[in-house]
Backbone as numpy.savetxt, mean C-alpha at the origin, in Angstrom:
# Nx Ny Nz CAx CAy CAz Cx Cy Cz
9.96 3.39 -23.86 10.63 4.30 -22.91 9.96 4.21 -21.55
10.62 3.83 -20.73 10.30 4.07 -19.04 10.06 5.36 -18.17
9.35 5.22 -17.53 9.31 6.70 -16.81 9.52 6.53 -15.60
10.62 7.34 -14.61 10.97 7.26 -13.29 9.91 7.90 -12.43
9.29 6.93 -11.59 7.84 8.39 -11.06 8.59 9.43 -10.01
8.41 10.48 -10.50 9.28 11.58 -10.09 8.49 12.35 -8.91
8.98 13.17 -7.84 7.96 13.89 -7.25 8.28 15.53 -7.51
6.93 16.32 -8.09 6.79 17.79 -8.76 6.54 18.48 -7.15
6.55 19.40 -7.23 5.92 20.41 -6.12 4.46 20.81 -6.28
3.96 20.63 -7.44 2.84 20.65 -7.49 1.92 19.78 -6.71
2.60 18.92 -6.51 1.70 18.06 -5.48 1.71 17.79 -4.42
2.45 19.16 -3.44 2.27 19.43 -2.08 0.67 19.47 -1.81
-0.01 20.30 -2.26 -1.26 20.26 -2.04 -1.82 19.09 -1.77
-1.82 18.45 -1.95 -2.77 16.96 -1.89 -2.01 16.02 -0.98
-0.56 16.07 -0.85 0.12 15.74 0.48 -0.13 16.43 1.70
-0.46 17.63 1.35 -0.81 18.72 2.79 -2.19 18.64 3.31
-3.13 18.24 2.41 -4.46 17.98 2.63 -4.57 16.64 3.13
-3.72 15.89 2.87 -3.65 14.24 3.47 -2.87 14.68 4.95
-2.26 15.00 5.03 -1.11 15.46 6.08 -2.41 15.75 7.29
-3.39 17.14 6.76 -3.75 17.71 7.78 -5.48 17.48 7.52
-5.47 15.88 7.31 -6.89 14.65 7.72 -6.51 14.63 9.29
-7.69 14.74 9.76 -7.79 14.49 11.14 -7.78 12.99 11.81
-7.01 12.35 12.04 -6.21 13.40 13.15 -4.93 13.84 12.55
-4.70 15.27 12.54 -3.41 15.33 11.49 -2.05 15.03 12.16
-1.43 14.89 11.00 -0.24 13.70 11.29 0.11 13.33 10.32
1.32 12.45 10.77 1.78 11.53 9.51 0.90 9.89 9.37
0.51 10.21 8.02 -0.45 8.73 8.71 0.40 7.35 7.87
-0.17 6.25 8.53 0.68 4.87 8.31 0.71 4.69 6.68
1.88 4.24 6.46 2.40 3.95 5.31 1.37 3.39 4.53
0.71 2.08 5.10 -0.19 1.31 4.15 -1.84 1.76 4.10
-2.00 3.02 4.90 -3.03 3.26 4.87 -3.96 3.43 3.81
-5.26 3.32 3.05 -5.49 3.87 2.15 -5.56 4.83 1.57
-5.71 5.79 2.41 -5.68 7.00 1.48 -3.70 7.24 1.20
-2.82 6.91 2.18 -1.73 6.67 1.58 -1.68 6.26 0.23
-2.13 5.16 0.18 -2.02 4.19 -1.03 -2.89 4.86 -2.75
-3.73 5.24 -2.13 -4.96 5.28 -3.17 -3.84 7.17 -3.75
-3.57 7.96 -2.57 -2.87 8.82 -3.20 -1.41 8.70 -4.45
-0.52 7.86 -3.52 0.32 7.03 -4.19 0.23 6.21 -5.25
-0.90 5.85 -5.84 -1.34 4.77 -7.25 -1.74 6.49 -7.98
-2.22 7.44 -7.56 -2.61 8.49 -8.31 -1.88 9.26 -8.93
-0.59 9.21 -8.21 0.49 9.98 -8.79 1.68 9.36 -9.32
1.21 7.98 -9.25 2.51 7.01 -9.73 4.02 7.17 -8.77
3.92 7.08 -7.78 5.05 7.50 -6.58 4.39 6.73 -5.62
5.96 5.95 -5.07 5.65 4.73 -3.98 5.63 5.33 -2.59
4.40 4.63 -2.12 4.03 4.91 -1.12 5.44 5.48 0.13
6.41 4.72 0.07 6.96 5.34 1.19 8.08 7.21 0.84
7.86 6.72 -0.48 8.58 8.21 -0.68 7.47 9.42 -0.01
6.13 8.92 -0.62 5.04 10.34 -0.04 5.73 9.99 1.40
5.50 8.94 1.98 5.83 8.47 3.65 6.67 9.69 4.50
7.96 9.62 3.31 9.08 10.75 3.77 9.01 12.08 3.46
8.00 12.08 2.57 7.36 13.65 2.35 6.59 14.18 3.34
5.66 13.09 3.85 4.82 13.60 5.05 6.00 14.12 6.52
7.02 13.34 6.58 8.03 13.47 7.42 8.48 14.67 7.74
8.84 15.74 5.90 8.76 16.47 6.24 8.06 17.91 6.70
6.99 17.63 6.49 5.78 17.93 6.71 5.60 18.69 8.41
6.14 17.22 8.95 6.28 17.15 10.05 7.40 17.94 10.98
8.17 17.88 10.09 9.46 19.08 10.67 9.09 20.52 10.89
8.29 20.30 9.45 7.80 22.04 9.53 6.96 22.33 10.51
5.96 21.74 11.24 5.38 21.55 12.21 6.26 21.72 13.45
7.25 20.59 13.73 7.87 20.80 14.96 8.71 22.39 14.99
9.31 22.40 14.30 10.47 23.25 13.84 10.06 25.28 13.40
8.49 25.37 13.31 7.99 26.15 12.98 8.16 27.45 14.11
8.56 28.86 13.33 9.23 29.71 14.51 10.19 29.52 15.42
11.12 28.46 14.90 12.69 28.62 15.38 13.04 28.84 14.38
14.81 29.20 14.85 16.14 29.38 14.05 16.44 28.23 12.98
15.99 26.60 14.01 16.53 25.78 13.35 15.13 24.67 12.46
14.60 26.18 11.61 13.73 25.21 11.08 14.03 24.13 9.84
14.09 23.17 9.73 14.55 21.93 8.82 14.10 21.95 6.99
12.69 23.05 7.65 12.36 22.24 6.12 12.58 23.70 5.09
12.46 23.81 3.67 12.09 24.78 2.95 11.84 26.05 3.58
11.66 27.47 3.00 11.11 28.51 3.74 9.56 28.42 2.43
9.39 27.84 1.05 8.31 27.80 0.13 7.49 26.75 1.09
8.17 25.66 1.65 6.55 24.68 1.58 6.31 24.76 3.74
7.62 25.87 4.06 6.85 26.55 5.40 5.49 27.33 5.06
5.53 27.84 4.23 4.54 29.19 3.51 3.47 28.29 3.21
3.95 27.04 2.19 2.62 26.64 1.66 1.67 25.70 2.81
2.13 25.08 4.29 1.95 24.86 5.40 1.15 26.23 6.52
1.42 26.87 6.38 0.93 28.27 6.98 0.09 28.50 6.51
0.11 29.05 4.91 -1.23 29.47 4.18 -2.51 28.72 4.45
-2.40 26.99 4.09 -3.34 26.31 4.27 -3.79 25.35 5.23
-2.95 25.41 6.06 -3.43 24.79 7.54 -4.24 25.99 8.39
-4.01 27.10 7.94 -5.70 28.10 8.44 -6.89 28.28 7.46
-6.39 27.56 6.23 -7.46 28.19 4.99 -7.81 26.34 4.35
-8.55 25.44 4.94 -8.83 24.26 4.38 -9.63 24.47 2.94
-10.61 25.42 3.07 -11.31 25.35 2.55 -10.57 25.38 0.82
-9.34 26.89 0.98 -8.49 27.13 0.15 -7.76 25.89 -0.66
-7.74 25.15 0.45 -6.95 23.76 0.45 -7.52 23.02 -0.64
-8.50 22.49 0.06 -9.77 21.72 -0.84 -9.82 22.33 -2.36
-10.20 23.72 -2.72 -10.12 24.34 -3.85 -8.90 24.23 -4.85
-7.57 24.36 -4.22 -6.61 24.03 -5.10 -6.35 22.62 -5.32
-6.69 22.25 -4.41 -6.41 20.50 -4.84 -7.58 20.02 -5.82
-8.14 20.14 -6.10 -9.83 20.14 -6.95 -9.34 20.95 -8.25
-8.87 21.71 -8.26 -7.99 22.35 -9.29 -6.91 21.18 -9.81
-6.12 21.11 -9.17 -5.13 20.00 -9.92 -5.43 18.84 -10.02
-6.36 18.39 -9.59 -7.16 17.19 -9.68 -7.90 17.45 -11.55
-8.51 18.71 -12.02 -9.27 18.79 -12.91 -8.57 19.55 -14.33
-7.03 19.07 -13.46 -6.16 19.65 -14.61 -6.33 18.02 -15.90
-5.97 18.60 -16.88 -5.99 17.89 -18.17 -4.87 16.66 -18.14
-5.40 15.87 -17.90 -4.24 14.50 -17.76 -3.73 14.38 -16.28
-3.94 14.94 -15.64 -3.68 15.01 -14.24 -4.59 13.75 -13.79
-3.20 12.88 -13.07 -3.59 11.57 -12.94 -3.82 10.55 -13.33
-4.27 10.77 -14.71 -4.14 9.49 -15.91 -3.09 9.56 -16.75
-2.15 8.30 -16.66 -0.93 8.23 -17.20 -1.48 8.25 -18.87
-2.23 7.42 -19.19 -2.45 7.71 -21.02 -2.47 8.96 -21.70
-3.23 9.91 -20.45 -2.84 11.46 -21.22 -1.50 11.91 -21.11
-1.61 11.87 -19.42 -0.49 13.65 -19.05 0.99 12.84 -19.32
1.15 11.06 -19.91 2.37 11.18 -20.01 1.85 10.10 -21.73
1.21 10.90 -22.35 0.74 10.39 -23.68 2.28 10.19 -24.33
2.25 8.78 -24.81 3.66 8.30 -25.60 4.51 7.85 -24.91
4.46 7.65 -23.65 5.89 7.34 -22.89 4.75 6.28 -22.07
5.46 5.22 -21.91 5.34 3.92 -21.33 5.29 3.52 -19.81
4.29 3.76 -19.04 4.57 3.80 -17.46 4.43 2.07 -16.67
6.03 2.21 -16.25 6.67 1.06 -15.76 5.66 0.69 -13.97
4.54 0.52 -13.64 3.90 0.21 -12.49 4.89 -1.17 -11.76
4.96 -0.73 -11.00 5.70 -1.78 -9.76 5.06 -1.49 -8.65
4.60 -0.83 -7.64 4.33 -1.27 -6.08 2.30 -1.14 -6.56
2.23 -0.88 -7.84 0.55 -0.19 -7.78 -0.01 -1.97 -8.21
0.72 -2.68 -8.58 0.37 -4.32 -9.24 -0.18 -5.05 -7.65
0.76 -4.53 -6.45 0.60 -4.99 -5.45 -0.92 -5.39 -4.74
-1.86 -4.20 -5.00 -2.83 -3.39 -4.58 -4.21 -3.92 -5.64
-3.73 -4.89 -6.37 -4.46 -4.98 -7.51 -4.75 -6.48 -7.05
-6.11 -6.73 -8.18 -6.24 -8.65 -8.22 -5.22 -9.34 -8.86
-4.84 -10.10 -8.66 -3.79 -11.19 -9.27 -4.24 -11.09 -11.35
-5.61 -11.82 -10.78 -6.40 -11.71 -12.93 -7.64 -11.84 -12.15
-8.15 -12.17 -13.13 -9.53 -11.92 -13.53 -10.39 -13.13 -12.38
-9.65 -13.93 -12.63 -10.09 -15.15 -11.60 -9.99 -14.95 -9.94
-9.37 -14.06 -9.89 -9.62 -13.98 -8.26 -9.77 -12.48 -7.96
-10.51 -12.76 -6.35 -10.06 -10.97 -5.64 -9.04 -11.08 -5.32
-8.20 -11.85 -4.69 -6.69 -11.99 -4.22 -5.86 -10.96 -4.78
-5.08 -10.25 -4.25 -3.93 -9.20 -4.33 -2.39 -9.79 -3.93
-1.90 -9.38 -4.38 -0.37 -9.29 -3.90 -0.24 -9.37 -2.11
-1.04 -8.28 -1.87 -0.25 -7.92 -0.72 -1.41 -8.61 0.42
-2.95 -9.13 0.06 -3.66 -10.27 0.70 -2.42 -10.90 0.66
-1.93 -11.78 -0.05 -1.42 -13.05 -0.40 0.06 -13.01 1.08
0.44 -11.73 0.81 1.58 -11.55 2.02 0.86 -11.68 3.58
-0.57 -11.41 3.52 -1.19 -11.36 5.24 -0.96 -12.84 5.08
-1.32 -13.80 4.35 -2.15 -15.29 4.21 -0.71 -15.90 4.64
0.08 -15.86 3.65 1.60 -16.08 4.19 1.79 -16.36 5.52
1.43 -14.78 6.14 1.97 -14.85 7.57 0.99 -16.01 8.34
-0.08 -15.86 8.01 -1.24 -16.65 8.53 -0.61 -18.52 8.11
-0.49 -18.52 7.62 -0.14 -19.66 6.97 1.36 -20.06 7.63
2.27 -19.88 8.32 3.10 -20.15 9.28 2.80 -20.32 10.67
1.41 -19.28 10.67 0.74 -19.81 12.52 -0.21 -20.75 12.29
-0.19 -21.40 11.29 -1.35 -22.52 11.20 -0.63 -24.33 10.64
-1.47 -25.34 11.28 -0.85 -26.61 10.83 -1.98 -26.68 9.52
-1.61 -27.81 8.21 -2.58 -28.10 7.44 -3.35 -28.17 7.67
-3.36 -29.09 8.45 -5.58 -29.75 9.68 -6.21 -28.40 9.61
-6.01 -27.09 10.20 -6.53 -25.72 10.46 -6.58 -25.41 9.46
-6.17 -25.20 8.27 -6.05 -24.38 6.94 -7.46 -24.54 6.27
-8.78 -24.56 6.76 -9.88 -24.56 6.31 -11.02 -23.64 6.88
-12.17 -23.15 6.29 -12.38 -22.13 6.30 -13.65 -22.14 7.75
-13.66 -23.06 8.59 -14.09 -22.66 9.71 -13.19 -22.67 10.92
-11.83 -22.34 10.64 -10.83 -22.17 11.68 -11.10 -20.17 12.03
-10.71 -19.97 13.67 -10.96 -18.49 13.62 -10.35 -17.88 13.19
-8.93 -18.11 12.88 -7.95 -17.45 12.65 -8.29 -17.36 10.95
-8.36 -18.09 10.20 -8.80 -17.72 8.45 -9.89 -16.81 9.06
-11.39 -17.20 8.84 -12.72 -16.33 9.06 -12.09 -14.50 9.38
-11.35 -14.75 10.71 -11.02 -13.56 10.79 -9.96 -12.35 9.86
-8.80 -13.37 9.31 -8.60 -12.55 8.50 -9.23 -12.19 7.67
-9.72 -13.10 6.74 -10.81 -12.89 5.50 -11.97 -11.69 5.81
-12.21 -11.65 7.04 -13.23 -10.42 7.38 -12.26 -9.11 7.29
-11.22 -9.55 7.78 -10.07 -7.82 7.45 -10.39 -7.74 6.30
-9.49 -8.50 5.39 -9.64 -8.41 4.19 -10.74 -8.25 3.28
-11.86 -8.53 4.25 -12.95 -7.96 3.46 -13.71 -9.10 2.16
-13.04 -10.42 2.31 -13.22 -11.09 1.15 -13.90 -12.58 1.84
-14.09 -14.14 1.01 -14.38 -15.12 1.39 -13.06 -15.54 2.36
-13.83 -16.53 3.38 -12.64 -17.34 3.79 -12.39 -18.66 2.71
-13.15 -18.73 1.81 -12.58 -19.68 1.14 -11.66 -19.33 -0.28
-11.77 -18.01 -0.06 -10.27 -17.34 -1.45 -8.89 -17.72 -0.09
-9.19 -17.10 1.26 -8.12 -17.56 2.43 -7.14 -18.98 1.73
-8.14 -19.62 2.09 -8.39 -21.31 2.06 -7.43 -21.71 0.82
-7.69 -20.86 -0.67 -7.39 -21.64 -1.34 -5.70 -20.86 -1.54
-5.79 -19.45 -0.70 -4.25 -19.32 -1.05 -3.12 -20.09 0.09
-4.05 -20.49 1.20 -3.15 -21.47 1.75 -2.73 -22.83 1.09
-3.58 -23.06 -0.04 -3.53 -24.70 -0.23 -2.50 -24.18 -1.38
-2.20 -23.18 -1.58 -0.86 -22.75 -2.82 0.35 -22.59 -1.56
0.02 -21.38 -1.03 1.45 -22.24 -0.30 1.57 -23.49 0.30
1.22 -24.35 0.65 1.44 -25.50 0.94 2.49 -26.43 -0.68
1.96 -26.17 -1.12 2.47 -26.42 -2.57 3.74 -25.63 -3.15
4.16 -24.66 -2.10 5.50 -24.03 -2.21 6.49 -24.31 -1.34
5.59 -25.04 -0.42 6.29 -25.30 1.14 7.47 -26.44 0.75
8.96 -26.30 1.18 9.80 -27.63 0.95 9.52 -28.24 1.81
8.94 -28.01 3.01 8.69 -29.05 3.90 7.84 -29.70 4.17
7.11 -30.15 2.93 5.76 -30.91 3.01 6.25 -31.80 2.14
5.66 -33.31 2.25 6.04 -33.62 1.43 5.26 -34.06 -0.35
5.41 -34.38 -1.35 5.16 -33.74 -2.25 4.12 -34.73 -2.60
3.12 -36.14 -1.85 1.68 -36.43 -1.96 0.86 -35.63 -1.31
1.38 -34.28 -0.10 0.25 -33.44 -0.18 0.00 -32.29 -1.21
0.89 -31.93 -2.03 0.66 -30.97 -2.78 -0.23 -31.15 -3.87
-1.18 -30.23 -3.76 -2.81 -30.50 -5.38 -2.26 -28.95 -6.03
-1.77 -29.24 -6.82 -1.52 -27.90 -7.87 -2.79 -27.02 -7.83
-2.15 -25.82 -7.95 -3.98 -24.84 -7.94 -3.56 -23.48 -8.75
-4.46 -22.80 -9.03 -4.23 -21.56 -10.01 -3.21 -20.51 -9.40
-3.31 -20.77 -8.03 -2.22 -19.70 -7.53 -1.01 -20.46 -7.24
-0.39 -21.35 -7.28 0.76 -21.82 -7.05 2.03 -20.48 -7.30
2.03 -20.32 -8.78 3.11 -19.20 -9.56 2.59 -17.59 -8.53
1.62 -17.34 -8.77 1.75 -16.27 -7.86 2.14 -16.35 -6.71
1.63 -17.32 -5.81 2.12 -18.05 -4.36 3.95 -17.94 -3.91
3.85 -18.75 -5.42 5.38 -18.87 -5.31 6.62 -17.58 -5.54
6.09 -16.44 -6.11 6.61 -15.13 -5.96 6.93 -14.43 -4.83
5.84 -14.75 -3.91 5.33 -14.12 -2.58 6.26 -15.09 -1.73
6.41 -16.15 -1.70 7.27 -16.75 -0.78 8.42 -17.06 -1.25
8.95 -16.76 -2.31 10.25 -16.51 -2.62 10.77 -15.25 -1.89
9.81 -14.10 -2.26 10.45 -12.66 -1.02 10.53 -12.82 0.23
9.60 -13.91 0.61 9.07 -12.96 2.57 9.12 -14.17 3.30
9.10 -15.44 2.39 9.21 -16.69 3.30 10.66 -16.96 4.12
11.85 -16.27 3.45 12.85 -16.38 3.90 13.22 -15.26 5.12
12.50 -14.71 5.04 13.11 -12.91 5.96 13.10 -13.08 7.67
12.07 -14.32 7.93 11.84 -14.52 9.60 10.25 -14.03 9.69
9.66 -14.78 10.52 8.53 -14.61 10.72 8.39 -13.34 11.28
9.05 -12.91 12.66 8.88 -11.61 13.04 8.77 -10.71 11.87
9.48 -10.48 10.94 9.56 -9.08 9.99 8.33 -9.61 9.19
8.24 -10.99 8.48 6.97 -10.90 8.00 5.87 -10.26 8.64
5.51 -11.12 10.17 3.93 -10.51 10.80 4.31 -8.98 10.55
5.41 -8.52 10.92 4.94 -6.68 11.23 4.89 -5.89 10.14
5.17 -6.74 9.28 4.75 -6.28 7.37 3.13 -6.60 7.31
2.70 -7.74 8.05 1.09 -8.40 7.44 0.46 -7.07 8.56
1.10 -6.59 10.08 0.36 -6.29 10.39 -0.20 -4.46 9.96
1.23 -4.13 9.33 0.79 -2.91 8.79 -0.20 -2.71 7.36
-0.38 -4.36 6.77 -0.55 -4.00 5.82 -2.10 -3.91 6.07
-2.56 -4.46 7.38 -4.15 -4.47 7.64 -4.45 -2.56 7.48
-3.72 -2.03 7.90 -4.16 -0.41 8.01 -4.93 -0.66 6.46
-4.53 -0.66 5.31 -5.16 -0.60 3.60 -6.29 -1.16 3.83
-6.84 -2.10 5.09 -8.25 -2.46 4.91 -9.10 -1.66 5.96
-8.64 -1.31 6.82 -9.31 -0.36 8.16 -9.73 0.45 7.36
């Protein structure tokens, strides 16, 4: 049995405490604590995205006629945007509730279907590489000729320092796409462990246009800031 990750009201709190991190706001989609909240509650990052949104209404909209959001999560916005401390306490509370957060308990017997949390993860055991590295490298890997695709070019070094990892994991997910590329021809291709993952990643994003790729690679740097 599958489970749809649903969003409770119980977990305004911990959206409102993310909400009102300084500088408060709505913060970027791929950010980490976005993310790291979103893998916690099994709910994709951009749904919290549109939760924070409204968040934000209640903010603009607060003491007019035409306020947008709820008159419950105006209240629960009021109460604890003067009382953090309150804040902190209830969220520490539902944090230390029983299965709260670990799918093996609080949804013991029912089968949880992960899709955007695989993203965020290592490929296996053999690499640090992620999903969504593999989408920066991509983009990187269209502003670069083969000759450059090695690990004392600035452009690898520097991503690999975003990313936080070797330039030679960079290195070797370029030499997989190259090996996905139709436009190479097929005595440069050396098969490598990431080819199949490679080839997932540029089945989605290789086709979309470079513009929409970079401004996908470049939001996705926020998850390493």
């Amino acid at each position: 049995m599958g489970r749809q990750s649903l969003w409770h009201d119980d977990y305004w709190p911990l959206l409102i405490q993310l909400y009102l991190r300084k500088p408060v706001g709505i913060k970027p989609l791929y950010s980490r604590a976005v993310i790291d909240l979103a893998i916690e509650l099994h709910i994709h990052p951009q749904y919290l995205y549109r939760m924070m949104q409204k968040l934000e209404e209640i903010e603009e909209f607060e003491g007019s006629k035409d306020l947008r959001g709820s008159r419950v999560l105006s209240g629960l916005m009021e109460r604890y945007a003067k009382n953090l401390r309150k804040l902190a306490k209830k969220v520490e509370k539902l944090r230390g509730m029983s299965g709260f957060g670990s799918a093996d308990i609080f949804y013991e017997g029912v089968e949880v279907n992960e899709s955007f949390e695989k993203d965020f993860r290592p490929l296996d055991d053999s690499t640090v590489l992620t999903p969504v590295m593999l989408v920066m490298v991509l983009d990187l890997y269209f502003r670069l000729t083969p000759q450059t695709m090695v690990t004392d070019t600035p452009e690898v070094i520097e991503l690999a320092k975003v990313m936080q990892i070797d330039a030679s994991d960079v290195v070797a997910a370029l030499a997989a796409f190259r090996n996905c590329d139709p436009c190479l021809a097929h005595k440069q291709k050396i098969p490598t462990q990431l080819d199949a993952h490679c080839l997932r990643i540029w089945q989605v994003h290789a086709n979309e246009g470079q513009e929409k790729l970079s401004a996908l690679a470049q939001q996705l740097k926020e998850y390493f800031s």
